[in-house]
C-alpha positions, 0 to 999 in steps of 0.5 A: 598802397597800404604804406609808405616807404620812406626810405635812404636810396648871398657890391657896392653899387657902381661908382660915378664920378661926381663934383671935385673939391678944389680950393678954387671957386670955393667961396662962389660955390659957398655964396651960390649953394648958401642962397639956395639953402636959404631958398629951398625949393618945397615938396607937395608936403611943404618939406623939402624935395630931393633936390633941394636935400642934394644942394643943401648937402653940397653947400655942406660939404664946400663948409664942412670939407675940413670936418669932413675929411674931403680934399681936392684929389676927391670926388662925392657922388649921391647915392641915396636921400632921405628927407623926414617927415620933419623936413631932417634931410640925409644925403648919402655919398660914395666917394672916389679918390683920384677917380678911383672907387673908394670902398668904405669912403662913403658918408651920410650928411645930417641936415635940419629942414633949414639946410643947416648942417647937423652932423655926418657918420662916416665909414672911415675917418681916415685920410683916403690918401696912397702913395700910388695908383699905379699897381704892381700887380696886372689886372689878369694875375688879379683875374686869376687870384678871383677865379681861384677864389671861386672854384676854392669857395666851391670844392667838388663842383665843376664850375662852368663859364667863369668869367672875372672883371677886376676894377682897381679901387682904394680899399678903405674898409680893412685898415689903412687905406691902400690900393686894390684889386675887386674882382668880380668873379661869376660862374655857374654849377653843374647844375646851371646855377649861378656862383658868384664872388667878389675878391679883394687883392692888394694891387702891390702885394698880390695878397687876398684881403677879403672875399665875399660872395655876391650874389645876394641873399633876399628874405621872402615866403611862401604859402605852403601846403601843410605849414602856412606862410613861412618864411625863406631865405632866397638868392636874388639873380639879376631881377629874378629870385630863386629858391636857393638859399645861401645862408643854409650852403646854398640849399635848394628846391627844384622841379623834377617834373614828373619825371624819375631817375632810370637807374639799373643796380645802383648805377643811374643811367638818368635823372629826372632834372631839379629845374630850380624853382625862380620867382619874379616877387619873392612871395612863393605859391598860393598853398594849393597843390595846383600851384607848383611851388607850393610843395616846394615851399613846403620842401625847402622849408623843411630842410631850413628846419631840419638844417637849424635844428641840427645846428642850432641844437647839435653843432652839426652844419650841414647834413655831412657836417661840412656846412654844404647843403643839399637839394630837393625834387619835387613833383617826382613822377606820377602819382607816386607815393613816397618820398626818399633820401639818396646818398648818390645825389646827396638829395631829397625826393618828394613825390605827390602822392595819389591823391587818394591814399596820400597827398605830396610827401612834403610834410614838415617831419618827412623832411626832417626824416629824410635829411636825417637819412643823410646824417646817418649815412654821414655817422654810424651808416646803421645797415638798412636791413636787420635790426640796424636797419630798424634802428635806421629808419626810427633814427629818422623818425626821432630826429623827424619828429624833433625838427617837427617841434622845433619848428614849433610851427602854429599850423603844424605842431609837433607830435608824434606821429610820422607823416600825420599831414600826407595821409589822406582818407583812404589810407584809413590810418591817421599817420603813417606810424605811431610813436607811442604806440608803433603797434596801432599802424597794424605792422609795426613791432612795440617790443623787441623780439628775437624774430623783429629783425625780419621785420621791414625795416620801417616796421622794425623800427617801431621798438625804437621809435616806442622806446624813444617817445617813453623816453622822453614822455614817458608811459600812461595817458597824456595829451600834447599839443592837443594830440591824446597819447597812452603809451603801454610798457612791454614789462608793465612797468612805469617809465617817467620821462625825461623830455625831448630835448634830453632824448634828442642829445642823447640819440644824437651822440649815441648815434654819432659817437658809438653806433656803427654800421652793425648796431642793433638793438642791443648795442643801440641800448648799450650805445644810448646808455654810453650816451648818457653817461657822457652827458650827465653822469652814470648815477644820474636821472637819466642814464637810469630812464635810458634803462628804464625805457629799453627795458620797457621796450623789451631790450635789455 
C-alpha cells in the first residue's frame, strides 16, 4: 500500500469500633498506659515498634481527651502509624460517634520518642455531637437517592447490574456535623466496565450533600513503541489496574483482537470488541510490539495529550466539548494498514500495520489526527470530499502536529511530518506527508488550484497544511528539533512567520467559530483572516501573515 488513509469514519476506609473514652477507669488506664510509655518496647533499630507508638498514643488520648475533643459517646480506632527514623511517632485514628462512622473524625497524635505528646491535626475541631441517630429518611429512598446519583453522572449510557449499599454516618466533612446516608452505588457500562459512586444524603432531609466517584484513580506508565516511558492516569478495580483513565472522562484503550467491525452502507451489523487492557502493577508493556499493551500504551498516551491539548490551550474538554471521553482499538485486524476516527462509535481505531510499509498506526500525532477528526465532526463537520474535505483532513494534520509538540516528548519531538514514527522501509518515504513542502510525499498539492478539489482529500490537504507550516514558520530554510526544512512560496514571495501557538489559536477559532460544513479554501482564507482579527486586531502582524501565507499558497 502506497499510502495511508487516515481517515474520520477515580471511601474511606471501613470503620472498626474500637476503646470507648469513658470517665470511668481513667486514672488506671492513665496509670497503666503511662508505664508502659516510660517502658517502650524497642524495635530491630533501637526506635520505638508499632506497638509501642499505638500505646503511647492511648495514653495520650486518656491525657489529652479535653484537648482533643473526645467524649465518652466516642470510639478511636488506629488507622495508620508511622514511626521516624528519630524515633516521632504518628498515630492516625478514625473515630466513631455512638458507634457510627464519623466521616471527617479522623486524627493524627504527634509523639516524641519518649511517648510524650507533641501535638495533634484534626479534620475537624468541632463537637461531633447530633440531636439524633435515628433517621427520617429509610435506607432504600437513600438507595434510590445514590442510584440516580449514578446513572445522572453517566448520561447516555445504559448501566447495567447497579446495585447500592447505604451506611448510616455522622457527616463531619461539610459544615456542622449531622447524620447521613453514604451510598455506595456500583454498576458497570455497556461495555462491562465498572461505574462507581459514593452519595452523601442528609438522613433527615433526604437532601444530596456531596457525590464523588469511587473507583479510584492510580498513576502508573508504560513503555510505548515510539515515545518511551510515559506516564498514565489509570483506574484501580478491586486489585486489578485498568487503562481507563478517569481524570480524562473516563478515556480508555481496548483490544480488538484482530478482529474488524462488518458494517454494510454505514450501518454496522458487528464490531470487533474493545476488551479493555488491565494490569496486575500499573506498569504498562515493555515497548516491543510482541507485547499487546505496548501499542496501547502508545494509543492511550496519545489521546491524554491531545485531550490536554485542547484544554489546557483551547478550553475544549473532551473532544465534543461536553468533558466525555472517547475510546480507543487497538491491534484492529490483520495487517492492516490504517488508522481512523469513527463518529458512530465515538472511537479511534489503530491497526498494526504490515510490517513492511508501515509499523502500528499509534504514533503520537496520528493520535492526535484522529480525535481532531472528532472535534471537527463536533465544530464546522467540513465535508469530507472537495476542498472541504482537504480542509478536513489538513485540520487534522495541523492540530496532529501541535499536540505533537505540545507533548514535547524527548524520544518524539515535534515536527512536521505526518506519521514520521509508523513508516517503515518500504513505504520509501520518510513520513506519510510533508508540512513544509506536501508536494515531496509524490501526490499532494503545495498550491491551491481550481482542479485541487478532485484531489483525494488526503492530498487536497496539502494546500492547507503548506499554508499552515508558512504560517507559523514561515518560508526558506530552517531546521527545527534537528529536522531540516525549506518551505518554497507558490508566489515567490517571503512569508515571516508568526509561531504555532499563533497558528493553532487561529485555526481553532476559525474552525470553531466561521467554518461550516461547505468551506473551502477560499472561506478557510476568509474564516482564519475573521479568525485573526478576532484575536489581535485587523491592522495587526498577524492578520497581515494570514494573508501573506494564503497568498503564498495560491488562495486569495
Amino acid at each position: 500500500m502506497s499510502r495511508i488513509r487516515i481517515r474520520q469514519t477515580r471511601g474511606t476506609r471501613p470503620h472498626t469500633r474500637g476503646s470507648r473514652l469513658a470517665a470511668a477507669g481513667v486514672a488506671a488506664a492513665a496509670t497503666a498506659l503511662l508505664a508502659a510509655a516510660l517502658t517502650p518496647t524497642a524495635g530491630a533499630t533501637g526506635r520505638p515498634g508499632r506497638a509501642t507508638a499505638i500505646d503511647n498514643a492511648a495514653a495520650a488520648l486518656v491525657k489529652e481527651a479535653t484537648r482533643l475533643g473526645l467524649t465518652s459517646a466516642e470510639g478511636t480506632s488506629v488507622r495508620d502509624v508511622v514511626v521516624d527514623a528519630d524515633g516521632g511517632q504518628h498515630v492516625r485514628y478514625d473515630r466513631t460517634y455512638r458507634k457510627l462512622p464519623v466521616l471527617g473524625g479522623d486524627f493524627v497524635v504527634h509523639l516524641a520518642r519518649d511517648g510524650s505528646y507533641r501535638g495533634a491535626n484534626r479534620a475537624t475541631s468541632r463537637d461531633l455531637s447530633v440531636p439524633t441517630t435515628t433517621p427520617a429518611l429509610a435506607a432504600p429512598e437513600a438507595a434510590d437517592l445514590a442510584t440516580a446519583a449514578l446513572r445522572a453522572a453517566h448520561l447516555g449510557e445504559t448501566l447495567k447490574k447497579v446495585t447500592a449499599r447505604p451506611q448510616l454516618v455522622v457527616d463531619a466533612l461539610h459544615g456542622a456535623p449531622r447524620l447521613a446516608w453514604r451510598t455506595n452505588v456500583v454498576g458497570q457500562d455497556s461495555l462491562g466496565n465498572p461505574v462507581a459512586r459514593t452519595v452523601l444524603t442528609d438522613a433527615r432531609s433526604g437532601r444530596q450533600i456531596d457525590a464523588w466517584d469511587s473507583i479510584e484513580t492510580a498513576t502508573g506508565d508504560g513503555r510505548s513503541l515510539y515515545s518511551g516511558t510515559v506516564p498514565l492516569e489509570t483506574t484501580l478495580s478491586g486489585s486489578t489496574y485498568q487503562l481507563k483513565d478517569p481524570t480524562r472522562g473516563n478515556t480508555y484503550t481496548g483490544d480488538a483482537a484482530n478482529k474488524t467491525d462488518l458494517c454494510v452502507f454505514g450501518i454496522c451489523v458487528s464490531r470487533a470488541p474493545a476488551t479493555l487492557f488491565t494490569d496486575a502493577d500499573n506498569h504498562w508493556g515493555t515497548g516491543a510490539a510482541s507485547d499487546r499493551s505496548s501499542a496501547a500504551v502508545d494509543a492511550q498516551y496519545g489521546t491524554n495529550e491531545t485531550w490536554d491539548y485542547y484544554k489546557n490551550i483551547h478550553g475544549r474538554t473532551g473532544i465534543a466539548g461536553d468533558g466525555k471521553g472517547s475510546y480507543n482499538r487497538v491491534h484492529y485486524g490483520n495487517n492492516y494498514n490504517n488508522a481512523f476516527w469513527d463518529d458512530s462509535c465515538f472511537c479511534m481505531t489503530y491497526g498494526d500495520g504490515d510490517g513492511t510499509t508501515l509499523g502500528p498506526l499509534v504514533g503520537l500525532d496520528v493520535a492526535g489526527h484522529e480525535m481532531s477528526h472528532g472535534v471537527t465532526s463536533k465544530t464546522a463537520a467540513l465535508t469530507y470530499s472537495g476542498e472541504s474535505g482537504g480542509l478536513n483532513e489538513a485540520t487534522s494534520d495541523i492540530f496532529g502536529t501541535l499536540v505533537e509538540f505540545y507533548a514535547n516528548n524527548s524520544t518524539d519531538p515535534g515536527d512536521y511530518l505526518i506519521g514520521e514514527k509508523i513508516v517503515r522501509s518500504g513505504f520509501g518515504k520518510a513520513a506519510l506527508r510533508f508540512m513544509d513542502q506536501p508536494s515531496k510525499d509524490g501526490n499532494s498539492a503545495d498550491c491551491w488550484s481550481s482542479s485541487v478539489g478532485n484531489l483525494d482529500v488526503h492530498y487536497s490537504s496539502g494546500v492547507a497544511n503548506h499554508f499552515a507550516y508558512l504560517l507559523a514558520e514561515g518560508s526558506g530554510a530552517k531546521t527545527i528539533n534537528g529536522v531540516s526544512y525549506n518551505s518554497p512560496t507558490c508566489n515567490n514571495s517571503t512569508v515571516t512567520g508568526i509561531g504555532r501557538d499563533k497558528l493553532g489559536a487561529i485555526w481553532y477559532r476559525a474552525l470553531t467559530v466561521y467554518m461550516t460544513s461547505s468551506t473551502n479554501y477560499a472561506g478557510a482564507r476568509t474564516a482564519t483572516l475573521s479568525a485573526a482579527k478576532d484575536l489581535y486586531g485587523a491592522t495587526s502582524t498577524e492578520y497581515n501573515a494570514v494573508a501573506a501565507a494564503w497568498s503564498a499558497v495560491s488562495v486569495s
